[in-house]
C-alpha positions as CSV (number, residue, x, y, z in Angstrom):
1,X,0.0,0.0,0.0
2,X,1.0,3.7,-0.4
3,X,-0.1,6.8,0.2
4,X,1.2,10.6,1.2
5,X,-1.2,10.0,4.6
6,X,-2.2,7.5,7.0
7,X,-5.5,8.0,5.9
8,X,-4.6,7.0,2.1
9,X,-3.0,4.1,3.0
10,X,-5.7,2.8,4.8
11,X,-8.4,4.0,2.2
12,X,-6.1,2.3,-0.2
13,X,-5.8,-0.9,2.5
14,X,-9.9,-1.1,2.5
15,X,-10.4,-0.7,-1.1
16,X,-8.5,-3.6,-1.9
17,X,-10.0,-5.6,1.0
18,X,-13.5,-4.5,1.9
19,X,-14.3,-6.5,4.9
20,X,-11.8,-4.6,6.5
21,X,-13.7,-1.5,6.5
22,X,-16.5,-1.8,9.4
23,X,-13.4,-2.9,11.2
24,X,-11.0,0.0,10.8
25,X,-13.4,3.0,10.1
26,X,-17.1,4.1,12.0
27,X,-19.5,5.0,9.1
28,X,-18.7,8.7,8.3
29,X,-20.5,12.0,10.0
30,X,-23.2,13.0,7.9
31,X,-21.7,15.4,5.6
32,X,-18.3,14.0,5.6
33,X,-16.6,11.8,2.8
34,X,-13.9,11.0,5.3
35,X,-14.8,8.2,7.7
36,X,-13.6,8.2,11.1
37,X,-11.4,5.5,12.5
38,X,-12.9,3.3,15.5
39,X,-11.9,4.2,18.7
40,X,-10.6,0.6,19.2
41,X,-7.7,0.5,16.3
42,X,-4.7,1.5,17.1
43,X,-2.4,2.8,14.2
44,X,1.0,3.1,14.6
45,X,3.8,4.8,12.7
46,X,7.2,3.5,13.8
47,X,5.6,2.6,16.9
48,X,4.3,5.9,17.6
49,X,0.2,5.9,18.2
50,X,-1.0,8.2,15.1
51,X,-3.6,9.5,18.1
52,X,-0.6,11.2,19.2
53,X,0.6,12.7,16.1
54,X,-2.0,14.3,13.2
55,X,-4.1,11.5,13.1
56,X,-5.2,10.0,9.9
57,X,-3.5,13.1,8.5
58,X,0.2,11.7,9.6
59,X,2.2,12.4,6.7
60,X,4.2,9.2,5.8
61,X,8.1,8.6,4.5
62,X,9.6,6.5,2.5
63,X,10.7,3.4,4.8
64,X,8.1,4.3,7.5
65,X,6.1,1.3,9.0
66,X,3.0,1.4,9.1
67,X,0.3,-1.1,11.8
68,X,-2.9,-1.7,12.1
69,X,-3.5,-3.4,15.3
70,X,-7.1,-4.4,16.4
71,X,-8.4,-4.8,20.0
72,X,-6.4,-7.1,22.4
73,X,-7.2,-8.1,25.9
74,X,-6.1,-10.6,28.5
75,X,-5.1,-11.2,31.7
């Protein structure tokens, strides 16, 4: 996948695999095109939480990892 933002990439991720999509992304405000990622995914850059960066509007580089990790829990 590639993209300039986190966001592309993972628009890009869910276009080539739908069923991912209820599973990354809430179903979009009304009047917004851009959906809203569930509160439950984390996304990391490097293994920096995009939460604590821009967001889905991270700006990626060349060589950057990219994760997508879904809700764990245990004990």
């Amino acid at each position: 996948m590639s993209g300039e933002k986190v966001i592309d990439v993972l628009l890009s991720l869910t276009e080539k695999y739908p069923e991912l999509e209820p599973l990354i992304f809430e179903q979009p405000e009304e009047g917004s095109e851009i959906p809203a990622m569930r509160g439950s995914i984390n996304v990391l850059i490097n293994g920096n939480n995009v939460r604590h960066l821009d967001g889905l509007d991270t700006l990626l580089s060349d060589g950057d990892e990219l994760a997508v990790l879904p809700p764990v829990s245990g004990g």
